[in-house]
C-alpha positions in Angstrom: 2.9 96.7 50.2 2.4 98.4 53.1 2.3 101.7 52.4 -0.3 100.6 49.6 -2.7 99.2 51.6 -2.8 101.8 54.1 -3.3 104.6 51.6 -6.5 102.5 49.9 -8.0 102.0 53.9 -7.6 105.9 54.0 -9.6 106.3 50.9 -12.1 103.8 51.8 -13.1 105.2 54.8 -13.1 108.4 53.5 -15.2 107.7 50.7 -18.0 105.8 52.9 -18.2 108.9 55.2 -17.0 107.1 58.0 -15.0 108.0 61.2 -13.0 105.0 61.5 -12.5 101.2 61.5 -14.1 98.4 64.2 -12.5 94.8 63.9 -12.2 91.0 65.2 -8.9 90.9 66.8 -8.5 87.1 67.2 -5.0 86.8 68.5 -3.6 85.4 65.1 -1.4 86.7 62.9 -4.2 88.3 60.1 -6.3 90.2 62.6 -2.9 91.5 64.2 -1.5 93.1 60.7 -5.0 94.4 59.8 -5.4 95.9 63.1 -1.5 97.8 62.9 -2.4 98.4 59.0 -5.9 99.9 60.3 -4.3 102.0 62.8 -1.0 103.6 60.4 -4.5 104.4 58.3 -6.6 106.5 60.7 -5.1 106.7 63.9 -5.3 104.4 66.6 -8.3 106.9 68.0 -9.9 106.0 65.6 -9.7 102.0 65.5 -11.8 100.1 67.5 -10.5 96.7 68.3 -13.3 93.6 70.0 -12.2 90.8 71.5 -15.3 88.0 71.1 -14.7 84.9 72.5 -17.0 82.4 72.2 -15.8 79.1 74.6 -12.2 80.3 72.8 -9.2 79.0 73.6 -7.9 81.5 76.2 -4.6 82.2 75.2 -6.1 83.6 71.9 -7.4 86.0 74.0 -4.2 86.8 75.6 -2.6 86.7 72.9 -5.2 89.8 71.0 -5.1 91.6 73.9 -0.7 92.2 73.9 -1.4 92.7 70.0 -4.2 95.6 71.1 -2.0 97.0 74.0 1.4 97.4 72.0 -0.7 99.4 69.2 -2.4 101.4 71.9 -5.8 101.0 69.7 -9.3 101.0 71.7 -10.5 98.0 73.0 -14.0 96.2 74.3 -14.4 93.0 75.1 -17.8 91.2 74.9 -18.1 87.0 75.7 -20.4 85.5 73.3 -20.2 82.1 74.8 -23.7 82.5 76.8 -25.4 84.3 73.8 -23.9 81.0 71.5 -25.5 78.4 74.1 -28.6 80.8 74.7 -29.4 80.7 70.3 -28.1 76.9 70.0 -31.0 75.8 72.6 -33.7 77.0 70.4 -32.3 75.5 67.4 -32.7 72.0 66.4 -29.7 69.8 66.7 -27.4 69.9 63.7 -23.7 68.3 62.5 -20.9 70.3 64.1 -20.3 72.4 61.4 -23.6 74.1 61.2 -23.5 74.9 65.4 -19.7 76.2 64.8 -20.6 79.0 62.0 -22.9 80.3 64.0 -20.0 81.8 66.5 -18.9 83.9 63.1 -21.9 84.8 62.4 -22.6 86.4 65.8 -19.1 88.4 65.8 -20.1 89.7 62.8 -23.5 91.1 63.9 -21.9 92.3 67.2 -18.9 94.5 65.0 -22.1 95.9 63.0 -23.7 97.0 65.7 -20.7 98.9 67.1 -20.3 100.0 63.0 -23.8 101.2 63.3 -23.0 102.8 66.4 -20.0 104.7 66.0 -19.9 105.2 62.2 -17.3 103.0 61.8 -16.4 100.7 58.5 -16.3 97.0 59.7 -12.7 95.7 58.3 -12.3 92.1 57.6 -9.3 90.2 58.4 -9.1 87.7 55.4 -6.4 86.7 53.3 -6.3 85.8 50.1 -5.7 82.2 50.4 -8.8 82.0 52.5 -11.0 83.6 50.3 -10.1 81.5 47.0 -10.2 78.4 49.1 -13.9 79.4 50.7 -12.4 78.8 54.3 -14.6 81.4 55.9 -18.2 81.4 56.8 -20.6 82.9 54.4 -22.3 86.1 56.5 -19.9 85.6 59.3 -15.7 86.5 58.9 -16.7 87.2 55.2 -19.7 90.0 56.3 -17.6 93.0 56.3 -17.6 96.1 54.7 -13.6 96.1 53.3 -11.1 93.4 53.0 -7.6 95.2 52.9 -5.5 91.6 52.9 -7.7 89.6 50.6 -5.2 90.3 47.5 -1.9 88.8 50.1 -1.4 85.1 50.3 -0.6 83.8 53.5 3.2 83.6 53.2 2.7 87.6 51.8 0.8 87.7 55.4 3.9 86.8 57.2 6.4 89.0 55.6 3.7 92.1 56.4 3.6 90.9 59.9 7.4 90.7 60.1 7.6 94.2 58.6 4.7 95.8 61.0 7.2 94.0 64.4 3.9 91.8 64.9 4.6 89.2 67.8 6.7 86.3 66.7 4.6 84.2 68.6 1.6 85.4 67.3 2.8 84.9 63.7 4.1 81.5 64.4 1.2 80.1 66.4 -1.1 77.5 64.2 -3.9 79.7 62.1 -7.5 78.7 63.6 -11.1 79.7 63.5 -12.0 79.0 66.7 -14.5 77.3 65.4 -14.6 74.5 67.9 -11.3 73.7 71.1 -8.3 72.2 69.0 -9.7 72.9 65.6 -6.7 74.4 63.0 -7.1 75.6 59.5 -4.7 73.2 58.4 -6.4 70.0 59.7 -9.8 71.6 58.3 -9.1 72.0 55.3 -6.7 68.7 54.8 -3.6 71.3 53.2 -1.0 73.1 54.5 -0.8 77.2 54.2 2.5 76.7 52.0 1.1 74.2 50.3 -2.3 76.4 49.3 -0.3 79.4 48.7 2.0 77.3 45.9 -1.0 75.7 44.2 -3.1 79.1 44.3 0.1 81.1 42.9 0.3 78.6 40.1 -3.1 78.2 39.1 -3.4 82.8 39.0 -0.2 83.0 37.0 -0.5 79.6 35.0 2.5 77.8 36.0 3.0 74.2 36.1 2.0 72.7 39.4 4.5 71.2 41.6 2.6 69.6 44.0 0.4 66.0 43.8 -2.1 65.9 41.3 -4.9 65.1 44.3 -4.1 68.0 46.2 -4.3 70.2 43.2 -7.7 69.1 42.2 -8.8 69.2 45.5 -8.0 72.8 45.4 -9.8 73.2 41.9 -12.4 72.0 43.8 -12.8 74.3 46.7 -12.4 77.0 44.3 -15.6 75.9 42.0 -17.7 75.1 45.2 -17.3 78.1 47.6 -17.5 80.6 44.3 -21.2 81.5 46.0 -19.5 83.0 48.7 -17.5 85.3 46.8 -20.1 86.9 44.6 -23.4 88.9 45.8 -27.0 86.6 45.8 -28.2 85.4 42.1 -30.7 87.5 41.0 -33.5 86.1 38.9 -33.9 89.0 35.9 -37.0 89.7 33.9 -40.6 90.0 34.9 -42.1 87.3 32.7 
């Protein structure tokens, strides 16, 4: 597995012409295995590693910055949390959801800028469960140039990061967005990882589902309504 995905970051960035890889390290367990599988790819000179709070929990950044220092990768921190409150003033007030994407979306115009800069590819950190669920914000986590854990489940996630001598703390710790203080993915989204991972398996390879009927529709439904986010814009065809 992880020689695999290691060879096929190589070739990515070789193909694109570019001199290496800028990424969100969050302090959680899928930016920590990207960032290792990142640097076994092109050399931790070459891997550029930002730390972007945004009114984050500050063990998180703790946390990214022991995951950064044992991998010896290069590192820039930049707080977003004045930039958030500074764009949030001019908007009109929304529902909490609406204010909360925006902290995504504002990483992921900072990593392009230091793409832009530096000719670097910007690597998302998604997994697989994630992105068949839709739990990641359109333009924001999911704007990135390559995705090299989008085919691992969570559970797949863990076994990488056991393998790659990723902090247990960091792999135990409760997966969040940071999308607003105390918010988890698990609570989010109303499943567990385990849970997900079981139902998603099932439905790829057509198995017989174990778990509660309610939970498996519910996951049919996240599937149907965040497919938008997985495919480019609609394009309207035809002149006439």
């Amino acid at each position: 597995m992880k020689k695999r995905i290691v060879s096929w970051i190589k070739r990515q960035v070789k193909d694109a012409g570019a001199s290496g890889i800028v990424l969100g390290l969050s302090g959680g367990i899928d930016s920590a295995v990207v960032c290792a599988l990142a640097k076994e790819a092109v050399g931790k000179r070459n891997v550029l590693a930002l730390f972007l709070p945004c009114h984050s929990n500050f063990q998180d950044l703790k946390d990214a910055r022991i995951v950064a220092k044992k991998l010896g990768v290069k590192t820039k921190a930049i707080d977003l949390s004045k930039v958030y409150d500074s764009f949030l003033s001019l908007l009109p007030k929304s529902g909490k959801l609406a204010a909360a994407n925006l902290r995504p979306r504002l990483r992921m115009a900072t990593l392009y800028y230091f793409a832009n800069k530096l000719n670097y590819l910007v690597c998302g950190t998604g997994n697989k469960s994630e992105l068949m669920a839709g739990y990641f914000t359109k333009y924001g986590d999911g704007g990135v140039d390559i995705l090299p854990i989008a085919d691992l489940l969570k559970k797949d996630v863990r076994k990488l990061a056991r393998e790659l001598e990723i902090s247990e703390q960091v792999i135990a710790k409760p997966p969040t967005a940071g999308l607003w203080p105390g918010q988890t993915d698990e609570s989010e989204m109303g499943i567990t990882y385990d849970e997900l991972d079981d139902i998603l398996y099932r439905l790829e390879h057509k198995q017989k589902q174990a778990a509660q009927d309610k939970k498996v529709s519910k996951v049919k439904r996240m599937i149907t309504r965040s497919g938008h986010k997985r495919n480019m814009p609609e394009i309207c065809k035809g002149r006439g």
